[in-house]
C-alpha positions in Angstrom: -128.9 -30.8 -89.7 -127.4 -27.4 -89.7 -128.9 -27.0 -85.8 -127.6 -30.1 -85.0 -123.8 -29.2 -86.3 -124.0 -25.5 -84.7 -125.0 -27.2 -81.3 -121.6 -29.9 -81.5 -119.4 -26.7 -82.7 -120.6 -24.7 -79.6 -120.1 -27.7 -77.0 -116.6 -28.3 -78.3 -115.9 -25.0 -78.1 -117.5 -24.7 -74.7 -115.0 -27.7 -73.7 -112.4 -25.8 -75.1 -112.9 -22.6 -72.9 -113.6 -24.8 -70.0 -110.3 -26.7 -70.3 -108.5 -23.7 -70.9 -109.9 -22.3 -67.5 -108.7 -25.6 -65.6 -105.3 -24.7 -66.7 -104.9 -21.0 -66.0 -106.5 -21.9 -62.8 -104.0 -25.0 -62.4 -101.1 -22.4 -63.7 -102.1 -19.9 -61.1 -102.5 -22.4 -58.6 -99.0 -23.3 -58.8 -97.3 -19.9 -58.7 -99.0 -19.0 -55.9 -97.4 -21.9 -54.5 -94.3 -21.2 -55.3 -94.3 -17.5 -54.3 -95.5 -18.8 -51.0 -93.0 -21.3 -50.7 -90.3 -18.7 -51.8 -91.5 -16.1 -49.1 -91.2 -18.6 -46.3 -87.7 -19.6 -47.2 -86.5 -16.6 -47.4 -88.3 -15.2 -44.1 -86.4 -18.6 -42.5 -83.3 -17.7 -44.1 -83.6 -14.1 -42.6 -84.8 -15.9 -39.3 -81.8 -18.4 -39.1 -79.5 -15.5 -40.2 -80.6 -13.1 -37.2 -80.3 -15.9 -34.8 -77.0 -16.5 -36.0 -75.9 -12.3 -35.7 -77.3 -13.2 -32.0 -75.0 -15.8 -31.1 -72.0 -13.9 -33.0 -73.1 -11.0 -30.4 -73.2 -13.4 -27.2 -69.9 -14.1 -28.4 -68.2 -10.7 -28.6 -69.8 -10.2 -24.9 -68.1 -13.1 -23.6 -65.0 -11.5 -24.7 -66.0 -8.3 -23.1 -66.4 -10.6 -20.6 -63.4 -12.3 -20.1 -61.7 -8.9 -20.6 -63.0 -7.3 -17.4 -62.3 -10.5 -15.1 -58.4 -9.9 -16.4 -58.8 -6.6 -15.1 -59.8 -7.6 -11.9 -63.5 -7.9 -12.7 -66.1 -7.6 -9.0 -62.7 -8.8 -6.7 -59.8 -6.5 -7.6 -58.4 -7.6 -4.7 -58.5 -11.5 -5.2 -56.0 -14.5 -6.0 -57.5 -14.2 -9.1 -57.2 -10.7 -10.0 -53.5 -11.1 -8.9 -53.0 -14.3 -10.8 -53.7 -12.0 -14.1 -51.6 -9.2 -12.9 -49.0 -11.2 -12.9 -49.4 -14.0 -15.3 -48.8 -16.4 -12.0 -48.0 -19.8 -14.3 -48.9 -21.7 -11.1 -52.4 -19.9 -12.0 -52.4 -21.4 -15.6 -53.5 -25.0 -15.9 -52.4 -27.5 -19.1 -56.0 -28.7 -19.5 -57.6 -25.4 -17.8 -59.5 -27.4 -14.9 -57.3 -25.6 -12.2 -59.8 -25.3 -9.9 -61.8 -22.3 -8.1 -60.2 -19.5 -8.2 -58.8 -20.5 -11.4 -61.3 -21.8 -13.4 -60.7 -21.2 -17.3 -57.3 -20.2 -16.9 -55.2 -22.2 -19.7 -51.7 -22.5 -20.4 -51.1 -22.1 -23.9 -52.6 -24.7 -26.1 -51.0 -27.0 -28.9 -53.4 -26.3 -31.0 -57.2 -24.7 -31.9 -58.8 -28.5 -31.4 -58.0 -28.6 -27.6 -59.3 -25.2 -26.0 -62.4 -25.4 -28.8 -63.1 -29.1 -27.1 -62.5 -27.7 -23.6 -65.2 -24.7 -25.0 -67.4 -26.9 -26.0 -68.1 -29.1 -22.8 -71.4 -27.6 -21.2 -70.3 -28.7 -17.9 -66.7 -27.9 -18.7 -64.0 -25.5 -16.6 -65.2 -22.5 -19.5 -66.2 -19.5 -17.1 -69.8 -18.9 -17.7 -70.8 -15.4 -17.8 -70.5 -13.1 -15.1 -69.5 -15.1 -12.8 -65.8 -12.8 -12.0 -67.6 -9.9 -12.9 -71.1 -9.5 -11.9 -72.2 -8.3 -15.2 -75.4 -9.8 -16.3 -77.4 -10.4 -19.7 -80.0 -7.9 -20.7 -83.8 -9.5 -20.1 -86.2 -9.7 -22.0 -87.7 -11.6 -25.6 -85.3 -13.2 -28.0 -82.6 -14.0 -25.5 -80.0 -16.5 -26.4 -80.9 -20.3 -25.1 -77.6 -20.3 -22.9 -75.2 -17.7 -21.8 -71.8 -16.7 -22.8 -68.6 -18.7 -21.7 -65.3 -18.0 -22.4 -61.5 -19.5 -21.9 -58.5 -17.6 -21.2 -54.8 -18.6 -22.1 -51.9 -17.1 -21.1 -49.2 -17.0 -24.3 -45.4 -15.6 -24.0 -45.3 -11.8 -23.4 -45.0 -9.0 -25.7 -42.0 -7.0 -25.0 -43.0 -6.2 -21.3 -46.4 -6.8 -21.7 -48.6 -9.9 -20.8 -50.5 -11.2 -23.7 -53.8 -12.9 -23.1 -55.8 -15.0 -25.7 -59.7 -15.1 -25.3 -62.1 -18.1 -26.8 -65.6 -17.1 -26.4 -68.7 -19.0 -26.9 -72.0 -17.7 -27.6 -75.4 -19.1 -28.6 -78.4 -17.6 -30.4 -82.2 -18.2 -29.1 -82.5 -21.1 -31.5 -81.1 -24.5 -31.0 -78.1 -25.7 -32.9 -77.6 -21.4 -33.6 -74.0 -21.0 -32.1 -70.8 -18.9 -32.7 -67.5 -18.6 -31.3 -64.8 -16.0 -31.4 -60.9 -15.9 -30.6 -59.6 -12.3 -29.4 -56.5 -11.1 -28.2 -55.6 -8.6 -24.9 -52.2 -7.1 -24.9 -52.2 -6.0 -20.9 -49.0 -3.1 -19.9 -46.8 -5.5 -16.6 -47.0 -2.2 -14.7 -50.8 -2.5 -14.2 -52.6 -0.1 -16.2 -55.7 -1.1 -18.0 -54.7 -3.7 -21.1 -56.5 -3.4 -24.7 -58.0 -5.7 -27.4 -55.1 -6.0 -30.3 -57.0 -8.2 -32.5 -60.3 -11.0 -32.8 -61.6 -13.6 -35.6 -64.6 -15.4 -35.8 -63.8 -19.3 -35.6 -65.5 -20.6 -38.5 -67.7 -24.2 -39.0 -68.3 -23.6 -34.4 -71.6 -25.1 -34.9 -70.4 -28.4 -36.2 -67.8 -28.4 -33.4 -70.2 -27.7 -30.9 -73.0 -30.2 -31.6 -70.3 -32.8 -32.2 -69.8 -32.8 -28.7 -73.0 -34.4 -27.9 -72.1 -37.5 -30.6 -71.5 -40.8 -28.7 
């Protein structure tokens, strides 16, 4: 009788232990789950945040861009170059579709909505870049999945100086990763070399951007 109870007190308590195993196991289980789950949202947060500093950087070299093509970029010597020189408004177009050799040259626009749509179009008058310039893109792995383009309005002069605003676009090597920038180039009427007086990062671009392909 005494056997018989020792041998029930030892299999309950060996379905105890084994119970108790299931669940440490089960509890371990599940926060190795979570620590995995954890480490690959945050290595595609860090993922989506590099691709974003990329586009941010495609950006700032479309206004580097845009800069050298108002300083006469690869044709010193052309229409264009002069058009800059002297802020020709013949040069300047309302809607910025004036036409080779003035491609991307804007009057001043209204407001942010209308050079940012203009921006936007892939197929658009937006100067893609180095195409006034000759500069091109370094090669080689994580390139951005399109190149820089850029728009440049002409606003009202600065004392005697021409004033020059720059919208450039730029993407990052993952789609639906894009950034666009706004700068300003304060450039002396007599000729010599002009200089960056200001820039800003145009917030929410992605939204704006992939709009653009909504029917």
């Amino acid at each position: 009788m005494v056997a018989h109870r020792t041998m029930r007190i030892r299999r309950r308590e060996g379905g105890i232990a084994l119970l108790s195993a299931l669940v440490l196991m089960v509890a371990v289980l599940m926060i190795g789950i979570a620590s995995t789950r954890a480490a690959i949202q945050s290595a595609r947060a860090a993922g989506h945040e590099r691709d974003r500093v990329l586009a941010v950087q495609m950006a700032h070299a479309g206004l580097r861009d845009a800069e050298r093509d108002i300083e006469g970029g690869a044709a010193p010597g052309s229409a264009r170059a002069a058009a800059f020189a002297s802020a020709s408004p013949a040069a300047f177009a309302a809607d910025c579709r004036g036409g080779a050799p003035y491609d991307g040259m804007c009057t001043q626009q209204a407001g942010a909505d209308g050079v940012n749509t203009v921006l936007a179009e892939d197929d658009g008058p937006a100067v893609l870049f180095g195409r006034f310039t000759g500069s091109r893109l370094a090669e080689g792995g994580g390139l951005p999945q399109q190149a820089p383009r850029y728009l440049i309005e002409l606003l009202a002069p600065v004392d005697t100086d021409l004033l020059y605003r720059i919208t450039a676009r730029g993407a990052g090597a993952l789609p639906g990763s894009h950034a666009a920038l706004q700068g300003y180039y304060r450039k002396p009427a007599d000729g010599s070399p002009g200089r960056r007086v200001g820039w800003r990062e145009l917030g929410n671009w992605s939204a704006s951007y992939l709009s653009q392909d909504e029917p």
